[in-house]
N, C-alpha and C positions, 0 to 999 in steps of 0.2 A: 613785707620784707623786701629790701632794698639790693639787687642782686650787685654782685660786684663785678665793674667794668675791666673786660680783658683788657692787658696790654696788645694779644696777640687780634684780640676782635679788632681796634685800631689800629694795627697795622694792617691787617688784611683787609679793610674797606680802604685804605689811604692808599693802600696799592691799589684796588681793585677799579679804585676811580682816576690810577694812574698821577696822584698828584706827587709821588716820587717813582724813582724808578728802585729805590734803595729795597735790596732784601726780595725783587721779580724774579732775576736770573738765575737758573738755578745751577747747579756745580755742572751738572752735565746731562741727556738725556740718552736713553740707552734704545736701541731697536729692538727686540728681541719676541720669541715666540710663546707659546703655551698650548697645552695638546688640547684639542678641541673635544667635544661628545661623543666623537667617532675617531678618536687617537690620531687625526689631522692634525698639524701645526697653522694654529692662528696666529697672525700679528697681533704686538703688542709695544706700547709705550711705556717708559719707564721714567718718571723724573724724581732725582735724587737732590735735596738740598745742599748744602754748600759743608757744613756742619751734622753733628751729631743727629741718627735719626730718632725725631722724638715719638711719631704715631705713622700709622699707615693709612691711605685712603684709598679706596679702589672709586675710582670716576665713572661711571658707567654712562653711555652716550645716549640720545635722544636717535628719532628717525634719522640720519642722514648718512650721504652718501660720501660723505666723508673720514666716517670712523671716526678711529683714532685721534686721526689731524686736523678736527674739526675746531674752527677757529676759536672761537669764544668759550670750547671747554677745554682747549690747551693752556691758553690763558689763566681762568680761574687753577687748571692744575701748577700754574707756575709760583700766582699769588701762594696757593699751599704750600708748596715746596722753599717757599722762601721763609713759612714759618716751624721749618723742620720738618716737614710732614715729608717721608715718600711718596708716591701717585705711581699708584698702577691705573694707566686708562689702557682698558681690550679694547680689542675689535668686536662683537656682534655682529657674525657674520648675516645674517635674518634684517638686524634692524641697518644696517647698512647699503640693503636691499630694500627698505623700508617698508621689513614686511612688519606688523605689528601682530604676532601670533603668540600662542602657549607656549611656543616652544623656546622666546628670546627667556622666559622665566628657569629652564633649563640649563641657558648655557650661562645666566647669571649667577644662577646657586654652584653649578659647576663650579666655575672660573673662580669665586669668595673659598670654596673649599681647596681649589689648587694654591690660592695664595696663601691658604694656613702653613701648605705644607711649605713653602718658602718661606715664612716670619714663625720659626715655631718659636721665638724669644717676642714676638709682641704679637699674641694672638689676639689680646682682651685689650688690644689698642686700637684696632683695625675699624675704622671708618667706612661707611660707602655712602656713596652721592649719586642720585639720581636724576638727571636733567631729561625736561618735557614729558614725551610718551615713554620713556624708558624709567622715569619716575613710579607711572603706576607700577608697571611691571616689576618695579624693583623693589615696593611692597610685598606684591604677592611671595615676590622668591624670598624672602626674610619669613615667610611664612614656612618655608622647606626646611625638612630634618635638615638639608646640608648646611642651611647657615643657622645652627641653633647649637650647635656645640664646638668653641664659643661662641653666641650671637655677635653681632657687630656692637663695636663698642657704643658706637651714633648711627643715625640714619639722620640723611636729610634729600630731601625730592624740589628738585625746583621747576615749578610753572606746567605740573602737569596737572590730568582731568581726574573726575569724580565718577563723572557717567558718560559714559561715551556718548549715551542717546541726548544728552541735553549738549554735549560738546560738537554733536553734529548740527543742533538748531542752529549752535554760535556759528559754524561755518559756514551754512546755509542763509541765513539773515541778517551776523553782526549785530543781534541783537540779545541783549542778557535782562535780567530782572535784577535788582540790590536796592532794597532799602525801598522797597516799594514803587520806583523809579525805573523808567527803562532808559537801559546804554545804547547807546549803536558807537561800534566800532567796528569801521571798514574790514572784516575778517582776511585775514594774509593768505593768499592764493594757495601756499603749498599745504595745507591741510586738507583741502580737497582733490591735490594729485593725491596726496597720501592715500586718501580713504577710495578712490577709485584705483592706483594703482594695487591695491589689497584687495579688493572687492568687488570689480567690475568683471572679473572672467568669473564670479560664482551667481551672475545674474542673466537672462535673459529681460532685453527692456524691449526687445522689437526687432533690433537691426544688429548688423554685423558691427562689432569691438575689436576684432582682430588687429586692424592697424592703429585704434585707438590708441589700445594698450601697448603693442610696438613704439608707438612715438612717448609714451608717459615712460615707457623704460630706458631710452635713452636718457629723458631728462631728468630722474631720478638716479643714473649714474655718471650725470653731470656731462654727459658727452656731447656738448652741446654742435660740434660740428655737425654730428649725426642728425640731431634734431628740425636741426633747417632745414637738411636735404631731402629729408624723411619727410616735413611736412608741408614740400613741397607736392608730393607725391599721392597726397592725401583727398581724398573726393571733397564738393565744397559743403557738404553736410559732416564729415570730421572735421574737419578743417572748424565748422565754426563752431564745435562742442568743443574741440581742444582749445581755442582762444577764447572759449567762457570758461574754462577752466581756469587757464593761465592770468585771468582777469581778476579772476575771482565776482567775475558779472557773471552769474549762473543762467542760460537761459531754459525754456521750458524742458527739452531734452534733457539734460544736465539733470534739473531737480527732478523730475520724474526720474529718474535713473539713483539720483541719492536716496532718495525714498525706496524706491524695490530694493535696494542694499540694507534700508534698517528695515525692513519687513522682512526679508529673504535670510538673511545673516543676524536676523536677533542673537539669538543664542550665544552664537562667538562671541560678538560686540558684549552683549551683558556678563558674561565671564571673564572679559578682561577689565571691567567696570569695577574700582574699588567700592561702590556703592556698597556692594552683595556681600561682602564679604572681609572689608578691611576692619569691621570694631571686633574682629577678632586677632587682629595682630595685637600684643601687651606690649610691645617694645614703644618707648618713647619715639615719634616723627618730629622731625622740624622742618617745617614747610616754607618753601618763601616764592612768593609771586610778584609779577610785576602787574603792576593795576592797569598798564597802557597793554597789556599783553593782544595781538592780534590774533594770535594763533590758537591760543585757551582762554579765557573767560577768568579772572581771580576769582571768581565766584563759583567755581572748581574748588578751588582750594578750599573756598569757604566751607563749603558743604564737606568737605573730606579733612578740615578741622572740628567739623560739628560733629565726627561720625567716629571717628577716629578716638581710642579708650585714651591712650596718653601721648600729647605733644604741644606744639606750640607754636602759634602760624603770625607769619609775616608778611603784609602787602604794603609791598615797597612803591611809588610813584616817581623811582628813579627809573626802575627799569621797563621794558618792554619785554617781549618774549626771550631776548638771547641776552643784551646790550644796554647798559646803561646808559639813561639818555638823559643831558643835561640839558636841563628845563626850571623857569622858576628863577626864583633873586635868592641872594649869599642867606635870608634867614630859614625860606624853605631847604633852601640845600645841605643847611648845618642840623635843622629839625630831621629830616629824611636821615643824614648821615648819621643822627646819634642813634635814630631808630635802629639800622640797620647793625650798628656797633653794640647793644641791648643785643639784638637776636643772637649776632655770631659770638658773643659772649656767654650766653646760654649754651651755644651747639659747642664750641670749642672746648667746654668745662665740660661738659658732659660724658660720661661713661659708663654704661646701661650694668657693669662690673663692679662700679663702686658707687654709684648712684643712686638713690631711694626712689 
């Protein structure tokens, strides 16, 4: 069966790759709050189209310290909002700390349930989108009563893990397995602050972490002035764990120390692992990777398309972890582009409400 090409899937990748700017801008973006898990007011993002609203999308962010305002998914929220879509992107207060815990599955399901009460005329339209490590996590919370009455109309996850334990080999050697063939891809240095700034004060490796993790927390909230000054201050044995960090050249401290975290910390790491548990979600996924991906492996995806009861997975060789990256002569780029206009044609039709 021969699925039918959106008009809206082609406009959303012709924006997406920026070759107009027709239908990016959206009417207006709004500041605004939402009560958090402890009746706190969190930040929040609103972008409204220009026109009638046709669907909702709640954007849910990856690890960073940016929230909200984080470049490349304000962006895609803009591409949406140009095809009618509203975009609610929160805060996650936890993954903005880039903590990667049970608890960011909390304030997800929360937050899907706060915005029913705001769209009670398009409940059974409401989207969510989950980018990176905020992807897995955003499985499991589609697993919660809160987002089960109405479920989300779509789900879609881009460029996150399977298993954390085979996502940490990627980080640690850049090295994958597909097709019977090994990859090596240089792994991107900030996966491994990630996993030591979560995990390095629940280990003992031998020696004092105190300033370690002092200097990882500046740099995880991006305060980089702080950083310099701080690791100036640094004995010359942190000093050169933190620059194999930031290298992503692991030396022998370093991986000694990544290893007593997946010995130490199994449990946690295997419960946020869609491995264990996601071919129990029934709701349709659409996944989409980038095969240049530094930061995850697409062969994450792979595996959590082979595991996964119903959905439909995309590896794209435009993009990278965040960005599209132009590469290749005008007939790969037209092949890649019709690909990617095939999938969001799929996810854009889709409504788990009227859908079989």
């Amino acid at each position: 069966m021969i699925f039918p090409i959106s008009i809206d899937a082609i406009r959303f990748v012709r924006n997406a790759f920026s070759l107009s700017k027709v239908d990016t801008q959206p009417n207006h973006v709004v500041r605004a709050e939402y009560p958090g898990l402890n009746g706190e007011y969190v930040p929040l993002k609103i972008i409204y189209p220009k026109g009638k609203i046709r669907k909702i999308v709640i954007l849910y962010p990856g690890a960073t310290p940016f929230g909200e305002d984080h470049e490349e998914a304000t962006s895609l929220a803009h591409v949406m909002s140009g095809l009618g879509f509203k975009v609610y992107m929160p805060r996650i207060p936890l993954l903005m700390q880039l903590i990667i815990s049970p608890e960011n599955v909390e304030w997800m399901a929360h937050f899907y349930q706060w915005v029913l009460t705001q769209e009670p005329t398009l409940k059974t339209q409401i989207t969510v989108v989950g980018m990176s490590f905020g992807g897995a996590l955003l499985l499991k919370a589609c697993m919660d009563s809160r987002m089960q009455s109405p479920r989300p109309a779509s789900i879609m996850i881009y460029s996150t893990f399977f298993d954390f334990d085979s996502s940490m080999n990627f980080l640690i050697t850049g090295k994958f397995r597909y097709n019977n063939n090994e990859v090596l891809i240089k792994p991107n240095d900030w996966g491994g602050i990630v996993i030591m700034h979560n995990y390095l004060r629940h280990v003992n490796p031998g020696f004092d972490t105190e300033k370690i993790r002092e200097n990882l927390s500046f740099r995880v909230a991006d305060e980089m002035d702080k950083v310099d000054e701080h690791f100036k201050t640094l004995s010359t044995f942190d000093q050169s764990f933190v620059e194999s960090l930031m290298t992503a050249n692991y030396n022998s401290d370093v991986l000694k120390t990544i290893q007593l975290i997946r010995e130490t910390c199994r449990k946690e790491l295997e419960d946020l692992s869609p491995r264990l548990w996601c071919n129990q979600l029934q709701q349709k996924v659409f996944i989409l990777h980038g095969a240049n991906d530094s930061m995850v492996p697409f062969t994450e995806s792979v595996r959590l398309s082979e595991t996964l009861p119903r959905n439909m997975l995309h590896i794209s060789h435009l993009y990278g972890h965040k960005t599209i990256e132009r590469m290749g002569n005008i007939w790969f780029l037209l092949k890649e582009a019709y690909g990617l206009v095939r999938f969001f044609s799929h996810f854009l039709n889709h409504n788990e409400h009227s859908n079989i």
